[in-house]
C-alpha positions, 0 to 999 in steps of 0.5 A, a space after each residue: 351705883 345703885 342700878 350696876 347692884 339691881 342688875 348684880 342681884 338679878 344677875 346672881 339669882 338667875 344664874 344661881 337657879 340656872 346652876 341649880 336645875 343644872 347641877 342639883 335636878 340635872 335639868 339644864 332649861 339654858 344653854 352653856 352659852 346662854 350662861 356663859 354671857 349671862 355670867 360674863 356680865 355679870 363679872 364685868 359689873 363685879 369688876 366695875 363696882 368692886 362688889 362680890 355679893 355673898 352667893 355669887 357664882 364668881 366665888 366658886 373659881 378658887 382664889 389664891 393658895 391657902 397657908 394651912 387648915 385651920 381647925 374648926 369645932 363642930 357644934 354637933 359631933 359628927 358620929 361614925 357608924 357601927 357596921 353590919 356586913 352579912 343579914 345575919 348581922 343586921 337582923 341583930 341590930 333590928 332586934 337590939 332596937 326593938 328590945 331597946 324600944 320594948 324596954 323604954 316602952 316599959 318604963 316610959 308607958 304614958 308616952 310609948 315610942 312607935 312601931 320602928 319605921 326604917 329608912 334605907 339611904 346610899 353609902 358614899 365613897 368620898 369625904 365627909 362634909 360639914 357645912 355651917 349656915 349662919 342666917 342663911 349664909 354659908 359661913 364655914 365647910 369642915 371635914 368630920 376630922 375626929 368627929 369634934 374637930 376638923 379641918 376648916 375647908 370654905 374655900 374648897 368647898 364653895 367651888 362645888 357648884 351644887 353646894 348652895 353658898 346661900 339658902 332660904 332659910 335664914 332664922 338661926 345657925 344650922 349644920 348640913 353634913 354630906 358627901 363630897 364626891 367625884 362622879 366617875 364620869 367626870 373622872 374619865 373626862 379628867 383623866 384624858 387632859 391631866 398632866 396626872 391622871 388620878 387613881 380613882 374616884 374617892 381618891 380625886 375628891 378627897 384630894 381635892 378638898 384637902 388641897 391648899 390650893 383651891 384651884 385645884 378643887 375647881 379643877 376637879 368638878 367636885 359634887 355632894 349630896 346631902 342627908 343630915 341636918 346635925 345642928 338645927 335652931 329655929 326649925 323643929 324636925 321630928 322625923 327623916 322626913 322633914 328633915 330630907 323635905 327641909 334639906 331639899 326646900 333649902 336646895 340641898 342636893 339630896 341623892 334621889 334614892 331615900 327608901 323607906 320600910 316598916 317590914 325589914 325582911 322587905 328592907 333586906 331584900 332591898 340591900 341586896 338590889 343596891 349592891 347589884 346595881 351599885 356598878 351602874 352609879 356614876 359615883 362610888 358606893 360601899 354599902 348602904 346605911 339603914 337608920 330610925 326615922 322617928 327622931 324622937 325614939 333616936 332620942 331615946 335609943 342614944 348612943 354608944 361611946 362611939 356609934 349612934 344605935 338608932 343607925 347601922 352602915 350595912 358594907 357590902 360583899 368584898 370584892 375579888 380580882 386575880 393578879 400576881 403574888 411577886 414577892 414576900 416580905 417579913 415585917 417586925 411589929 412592936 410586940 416582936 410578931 413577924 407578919 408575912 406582907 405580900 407584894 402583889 402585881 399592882 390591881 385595880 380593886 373597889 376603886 383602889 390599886 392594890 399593890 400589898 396583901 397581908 398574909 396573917 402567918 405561916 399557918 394561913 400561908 399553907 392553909 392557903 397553898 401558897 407555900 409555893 406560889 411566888 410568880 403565880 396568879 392569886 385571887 385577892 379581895 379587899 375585905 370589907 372594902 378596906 383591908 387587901 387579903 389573898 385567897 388563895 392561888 387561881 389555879 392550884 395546880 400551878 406551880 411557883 417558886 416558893 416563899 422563904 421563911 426566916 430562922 431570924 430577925 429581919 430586923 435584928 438578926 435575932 433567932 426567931 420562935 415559934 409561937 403557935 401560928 406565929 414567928 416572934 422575936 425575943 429581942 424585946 430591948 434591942 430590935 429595933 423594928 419593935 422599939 420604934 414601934 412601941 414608942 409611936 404607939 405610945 405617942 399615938 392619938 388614941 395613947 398619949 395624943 403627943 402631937 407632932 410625933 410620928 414614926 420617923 421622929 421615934 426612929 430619929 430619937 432611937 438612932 440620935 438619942 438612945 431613946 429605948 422606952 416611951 419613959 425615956 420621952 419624959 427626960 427629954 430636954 431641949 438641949 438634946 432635941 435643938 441639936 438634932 437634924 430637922 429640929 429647930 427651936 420651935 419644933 423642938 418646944 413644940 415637942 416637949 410641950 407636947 410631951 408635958 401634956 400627955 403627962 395628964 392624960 387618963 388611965 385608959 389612954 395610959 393602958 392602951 399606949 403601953 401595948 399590953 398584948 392581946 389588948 386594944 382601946 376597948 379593954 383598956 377602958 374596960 380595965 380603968 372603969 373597973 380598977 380606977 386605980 393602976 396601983 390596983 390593976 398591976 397587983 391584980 391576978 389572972 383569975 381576978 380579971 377574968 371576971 372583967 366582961 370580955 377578958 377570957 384566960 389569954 387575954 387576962 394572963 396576957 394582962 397580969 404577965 404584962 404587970 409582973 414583968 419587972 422591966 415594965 415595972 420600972 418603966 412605969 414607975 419612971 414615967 409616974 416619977 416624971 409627972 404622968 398621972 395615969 388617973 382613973 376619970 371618976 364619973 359625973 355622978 361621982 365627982 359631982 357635988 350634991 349641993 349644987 343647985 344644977 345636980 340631978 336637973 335636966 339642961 337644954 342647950 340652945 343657940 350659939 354660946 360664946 364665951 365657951 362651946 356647947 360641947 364644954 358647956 355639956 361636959 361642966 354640966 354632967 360634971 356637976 350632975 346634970 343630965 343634958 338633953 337634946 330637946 326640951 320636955 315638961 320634965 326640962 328644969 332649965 334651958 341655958 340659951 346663946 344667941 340666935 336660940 330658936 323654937 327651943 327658947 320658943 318651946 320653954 318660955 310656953 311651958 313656963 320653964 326657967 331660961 339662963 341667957 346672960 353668959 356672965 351668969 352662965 359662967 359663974 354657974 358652970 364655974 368656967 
């Protein structure tokens, strides 16, 4: 046996190294046949001794149907980006950081940050992947999911060739995020044998990696590239640099166009180049992403609530094509508006086939000339390389037939009323259209987060059940749910746990799952920081809450009319009578008790915990005031270490500073 697993071993390292030159540096040194006969012998020793070895290129091919995704925390959050679209914009993000850095400056001057160093790196169309390394061995590939949690997709991504299923590094446990791409020759190539030919590029790669079948990911020829190392032990990186050089000696595919600049007027000349020639890629791009190299003034910049400062995805131009406006439809929102959708000649744009086009209202239909424009050529762009928008007719002197407006409801028949550039129906109770679409809001993942609910099942409620308010999900029984179509026993406590556990959810989600007009996400946390108490926030008056940052006159009337309206009233107060909470989070510094001996200390965290995860860990301890940091100082009081702790361990027991490795202790004093 011991000879048949020699030859294996060669066998895997040959091959391996060959699919490297081919597939990460393009520079095949064999034949296709030479590989083939190599890998056929190699099959046929797996098949003779009963043994795969752990990076062997067999395990690419796709095994069987998978019966769902399973969810997978990553040990590090996965950040989305904040964006700039015009120079203007990114000029404001270079002076936010230089004053962020003058200011640390100031109050840190025996350890000042450096002069900003700026690297330039491609902005890929695809999906996001988060690989987990385990002593040099792929053991888990998620996608970014909500930025914490994602869906588990190892057997998808082992049949990307260029992802290495080991790598030389093998002290600890690290994550790589990357891109899974479909390279747009490739593509074609697909297209001309596929039962189905895909739609683009983005759309192939994404669907591949999130079929249960992965097969059908092995059918597509997927590719990555790699650019960020999220979680790290054993290895200390202190800039880009070593952090592309690290991905690279471990042979990650790492996209040959990495810039780096200190001048940013020569930065933004370079921006404009890469979308000039973003067209002859053979993969998709949408913009470019501009990042800090120095990761020690990353540190000290920090983050928002939902971007990292220290980086800026720079989108590029939308772009424009014509096609035909064939029709207009009016669509009822949750709040009564009636929005314009416009139906377009399907068109190739961006990499997507566009088909509808929002119109915003009746004033941007004439300010547009299109009152008379069905049947005519329009111009469209999909702004931001998202959002599908006409610009108006390709030719303003053709002549179509013209856009009817409605006098009522096209959801209930109601007459409508104008208000100021938009239509509204008045029919709060009764339209239907609005109702189902104030509940799914209120079910949403950003509101109430009850799971398994979607629009279809409000609109099943509504019909079936009379469900008229978001309160009338709180009396909801089992009784009523078993009965209904599609709804058996599991799904039916599935829902209703779901319901009891939104009941607890904070009093920013509860704000922004009522819908208050001209309010989203961001002015309801607003709203819950300041007030901390709904009692509080519905007795207030308009020109109190104009004092709150961003709320102007509209939006702070929108908010008190909201409040004085007597049948919101008395849903909240039926949703309150039922359990929900809609409880202000007090912050760390407030809940936390002085006395305990973690208050005010500064905690690093290090290696794999496993009795509970680093982002639990992290949460206890800025509950009882602790500060956490990412690396480890001579102003650290204690590093809390897991398994496999690498040079932060290494880095606290030389400064002499005091080390928690038993869990049992970790636990008591975290009180999980």
């Amino acid at each position: 046996m011991a000879e048949p697993l020699t030859r294996m071993k060669e066998l895997v390292a040959t091959l391996n190294e060959h699919s490297y030159r081919y597939y990460t540096e393009d520079n095949p040194t064999i034949s296709d046949k030479e590989y083939d006969a190599l890998y056929d012998e190699l099959l046929a020793l797996e098949a003779q001794t009963g043994t795969v070895l752990p990076d062997s290129p067999s395990r690419r091919v796709g095994g069987d149907i998978l019966k769902g995704f399973e969810p997978h925390r990553h040990l590090s959050r996965l950040w989305s980006l904040d964006k700039a679209q015009t120079a203007e914009d990114l000029a404001a993000w270079e002076t936010r950081v230089k004053k962020l850095i003058a200011d640390y400056n100031a109050r840190n001057p025996e350890r000042p940050l450096p002069d900003p160093e700026y690297v330039v790196e491609l902005k890929y169309d695809g999906l996001t992947l988060n690989l987990t390394y385990r002593d040099g061995e792929l053991v888990q590939a998620a996608t970014r999911g909500n930025g914490t949690v994602g869906e588990g997709i190892l057997a998808q991504v082992r049949t990307i060739r260029s992802v290495p299923l080991t790598i030389p590094f093998a002290q600890g446990t690290i994550e790589v995020q990357g891109e899974g791409i479909m390279r747009l020759s490739v593509l074609e190539q697909y297209n001309k044998t596929a039962a189905e030919p895909l739609k683009n590029a983005r759309n192939g790669a994404a669907g591949a990696l999130r079929n249960l079948d992965p097969r059908v990911t092995a059918s597509r020829r997927l590719d990555a590239f790699f650019y960020n190392v999220g979680f790290f032990e054993g290895v200390e990186l202190r800039n880009h640099r070593e952090m592309m050089d690290f991905l690279r000696e471990n042979r990650f595919p790492v996209n040959p166009y990495v810039r780096y600049f200190t001048d940013f007027s020569e930065l933004t000349e370079e921006l404009a180049q890469i979308e000039e020639r973003r067209h002859s890629l053979d993969y998709l791009i949408d913009g470019a992403v501009v990042k800090i190299v120095d990761f020690a003034t990353r540190e000290a910049l920090g983050y928002t609530d939902k971007f990292p400062r220290w980086a800026i995805a720079f989108k590029f131009e939308a772009e424009e094509t014509t096609t035909v406006l064939e029709s207009v439809s009016w669509e009822v929102g949750r709040t009564g508006k009636i929005t314009p959708l416009a139906r377009v000649e399907p068109v190739e744009l961006a990499g997507v086939t566009v088909q509808n086009c929002t119109l915003n209202n009746i004033g941007d239909i004439e300010r547009k000339n299109l009152k008379n424009a069905l049947g005519t050529r329009v111009f469209i762009r999909r702004s931001n390389d998202v959002i599908p928008e006409i610009l108006g007719k390709a030719d303003d002197s053709e002549i179509g037939s013209a856009i009817e407006y409605p006098t009522v409801c096209p959801g209930c028949g109601s007459p409508l009323e104008m208000r100021g550039a938009h239509l509204f129906c008045n029919n709060r109770l009764g339209c239907k259209p609005q109702v189902v679409g104030r509940i799914t809001h209120f079910a949403s993942r950003d509101c109430m987060d009850i799971e398994t609910f979607s629009g279809k099942t409000a609109e099943q409620l509504y019909e079936e059940l009379g469900v008229r308010d978001p309160a009338d999900l709180y009396g909801l029984t089992f009784e009523d749910l078993v009965k209904l179509e599609r709804f058996g026993e599991k799904k039916a406590n599935n829902l209703l746990a779901a319901i009891e556990k939104s009941k607890s959810r904070d009093l920013a989600a509860f704000l922004n799952a009522l819908g208050i007009p001209n309010t989203g996400k961001a002015t309801a946390k607003t709203l819950a920081d300041h007030y901390g108490d709904l009692d509080k926030l519905m007795a207030a008056e308009a020109e109190e809450l104009t004092a709150l940052p961003d709320v102007g006159g509209i939006v702070a009337e929108s908010i008190a009319s909201f409040f004085r309206d007597p049948l919101v009233r008395a849903s909240i107060a039926r949703m309150r009578e039922a359990g929900v909470r809609a409880e202000a989070e007090r912050p760390a510094a407030e809940a936390a008790d002085a006395s305990h001996p973690l208050f005010g200390k500064t905690v690093v965290l290090t290696g794999t915990l496993t009795r509970f995860t680093r982002d639990e860990a992290s949460k206890r301890l800025e509950a009882l005031g602790a500060k956490v940091a990412g690396s480890v100082s001579k102003k650290t009081d204690l590093v809390i270490a897991g398994e496999n702790a690498g040079s932060k361990l290494t880095k606290a027991r030389e400064l002499g500073i005091p080390v928690l490795e038993d869990e049992e202790e970790m636990a008591r004093l975290l009180g999980l």
